[in-house]
Each structure stands twice: as structure tokens, then as C-alpha cells.
C-alpha positions as CSV (number, residue, x, y, z in Angstrom):
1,X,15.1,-26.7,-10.9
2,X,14.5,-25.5,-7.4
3,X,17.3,-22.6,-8.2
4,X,14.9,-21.6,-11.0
5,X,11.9,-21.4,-9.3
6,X,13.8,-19.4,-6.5
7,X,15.3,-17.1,-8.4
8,X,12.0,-16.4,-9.9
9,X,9.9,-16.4,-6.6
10,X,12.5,-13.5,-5.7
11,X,12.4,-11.8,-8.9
12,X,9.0,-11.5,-8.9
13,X,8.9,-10.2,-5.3
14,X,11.5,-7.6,-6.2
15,X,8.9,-6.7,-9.3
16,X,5.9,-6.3,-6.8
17,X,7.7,-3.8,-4.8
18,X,8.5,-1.7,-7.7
19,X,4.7,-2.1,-8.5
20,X,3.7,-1.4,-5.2
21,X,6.5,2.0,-4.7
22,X,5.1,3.0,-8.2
23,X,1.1,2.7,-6.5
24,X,2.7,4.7,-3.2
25,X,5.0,7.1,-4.9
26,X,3.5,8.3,-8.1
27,X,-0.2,7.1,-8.2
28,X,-1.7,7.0,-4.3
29,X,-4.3,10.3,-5.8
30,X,-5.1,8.4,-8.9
31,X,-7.6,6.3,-9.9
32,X,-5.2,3.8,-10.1
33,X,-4.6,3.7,-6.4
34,X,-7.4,4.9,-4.8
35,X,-8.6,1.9,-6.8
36,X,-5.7,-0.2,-4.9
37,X,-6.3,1.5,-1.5
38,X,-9.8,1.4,-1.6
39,X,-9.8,5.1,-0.4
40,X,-11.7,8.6,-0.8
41,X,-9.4,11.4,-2.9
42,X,-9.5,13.6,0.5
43,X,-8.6,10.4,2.2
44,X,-5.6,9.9,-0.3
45,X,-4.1,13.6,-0.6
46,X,-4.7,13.7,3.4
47,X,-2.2,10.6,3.7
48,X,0.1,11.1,0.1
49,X,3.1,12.1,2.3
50,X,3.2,9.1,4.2
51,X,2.1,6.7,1.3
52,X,5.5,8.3,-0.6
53,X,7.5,7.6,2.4
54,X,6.3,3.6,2.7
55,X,6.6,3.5,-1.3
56,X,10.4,4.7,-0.9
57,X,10.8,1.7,1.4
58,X,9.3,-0.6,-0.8
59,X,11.5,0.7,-3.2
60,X,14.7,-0.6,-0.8
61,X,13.4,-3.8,-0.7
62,X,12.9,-4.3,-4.2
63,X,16.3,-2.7,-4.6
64,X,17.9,-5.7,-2.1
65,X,16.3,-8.3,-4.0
66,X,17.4,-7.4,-7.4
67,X,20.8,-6.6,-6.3
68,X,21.2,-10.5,-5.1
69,X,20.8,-11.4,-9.0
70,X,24.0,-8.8,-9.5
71,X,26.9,-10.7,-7.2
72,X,29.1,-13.1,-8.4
73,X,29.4,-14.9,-5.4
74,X,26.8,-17.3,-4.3
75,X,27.1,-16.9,-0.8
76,X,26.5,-12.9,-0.8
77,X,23.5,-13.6,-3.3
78,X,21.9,-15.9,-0.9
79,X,21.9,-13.8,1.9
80,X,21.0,-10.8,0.3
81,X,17.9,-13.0,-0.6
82,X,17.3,-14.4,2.7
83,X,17.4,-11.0,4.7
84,X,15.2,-9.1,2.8
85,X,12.8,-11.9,1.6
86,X,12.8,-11.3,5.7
87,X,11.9,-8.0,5.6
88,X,9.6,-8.3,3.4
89,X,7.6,-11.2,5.3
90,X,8.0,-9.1,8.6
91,X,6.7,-5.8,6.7
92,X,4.0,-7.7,4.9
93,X,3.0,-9.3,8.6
94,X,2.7,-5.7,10.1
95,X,0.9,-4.4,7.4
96,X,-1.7,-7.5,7.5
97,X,-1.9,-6.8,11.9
98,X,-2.4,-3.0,11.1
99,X,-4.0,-2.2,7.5
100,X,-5.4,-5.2,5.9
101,X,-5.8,-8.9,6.2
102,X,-4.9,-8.7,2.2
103,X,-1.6,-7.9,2.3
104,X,-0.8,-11.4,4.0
105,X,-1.6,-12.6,0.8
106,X,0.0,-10.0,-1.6
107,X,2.7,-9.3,-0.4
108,X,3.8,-12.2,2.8
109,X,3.0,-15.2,1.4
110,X,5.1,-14.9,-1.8
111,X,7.8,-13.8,0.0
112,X,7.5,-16.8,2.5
113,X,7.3,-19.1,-1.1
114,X,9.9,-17.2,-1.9
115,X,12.5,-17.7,1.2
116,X,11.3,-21.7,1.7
117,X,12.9,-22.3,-2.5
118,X,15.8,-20.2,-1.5
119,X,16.7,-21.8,1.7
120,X,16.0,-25.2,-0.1
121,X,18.9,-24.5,-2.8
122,X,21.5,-25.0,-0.2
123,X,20.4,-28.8,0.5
């Protein structure tokens, strides 16, 4: 049960950062995510360059999380999951310092949820 509910937790993690590199990458000028950004189309074509690069790293960390459901062995899985859960919390941290209070909630908070069910699968 609590294997279920962490491979979920980091499935779904590894889903939000494909979500969140599509938003960065491919819809930071449109509606969609000026929506998401609450920003101004100036504001949005000013910054698209960077927003491509951070989508790009989201993109890495969705990558490391999905890859965990791809080994065979346990051990490799469950770190994979563990670092970039990791990542993932410290990013999501910086971003809530520096951008907005929101993405504690968005994005750190499920992976914390996330890291606390995996670390509890090897009790």
C-alpha cells in the first residue's frame, strides 16, 4: 500500500513537470501561461528565453522521476526517487523565496509527500 501511493506521489510529480516544461517551453506567450504566470504579453516575450531555459530543467526532473519507474533494481529506483524528489523540493523552495509563495504549494509540498512515502517503503 504505501509502495502504491509512493509510486504515485512520484508519478504525479514527474507529470507536473512535464506540465509545468510544457507552460515554460511552448506556452509562456499564450493565454495559457500568461494565465499561469500572471504576467503582461511584453512582460512574457521580454522573459521567454529564460522561461524556456527553467522549462528545459523541469523537463530533467520529470525525466529522473520517470526513469526510477524504468530500473529493475529496487535499490537504483529508490534513489533515483529520492535525489530528485530532492531537487525538486530544493527548486520548488527557491522558487517560493524568489518568485511566489505558491509554488511551495504546487510544486514543494507534493514532492515532500512524495519523498516521506518513498523513504517509508524501506521500513
Amino acid at each position: 500500500m504505501i509502495m502504491t501511493l509512493a509510486n504515485i506521489l512520484v508519478g504525479a510529480v514527474g507529470l507536473l513537470h512535464i506540465w509545468i516544461l510544457i507552460l515554460e517551453m511552448f506556452l509562456w506567450c499564450k493565454p495559457q501561461g500568461l494565465r499561469a504566470f500572471k504576467m503582461k504579453p511584453a512582460q512574457a516575450e521580454a522573459t521567454a528565453v529564460l522561461a524556456g531555459n527553467q522549462g528545459l530543467y523541469n523537463g530533467f526532473l520529470a525525466a529522473g522521476l520517470l526513469l526510477s519507474f524504468a530500473f529493475t533494481s529496487a535499490q537504483v529506483a529508490f534513489a533515483f526517487q529520492v535525489y530528485f524528489l530532492g531537487c525538486v523540493m530544493v527548486a520548488g523552495m527557491y522558487g517560493a523565496w524568489t518568485v511566489n509563495r505558491r509554488i511551495l504549494y504546487i510544486q514543494t509540498f507534493p514532492a515532500l509527500l512524495g519523498l516521506i512515502f518513498v523513504l517509508a517503503t524501506t521500513r
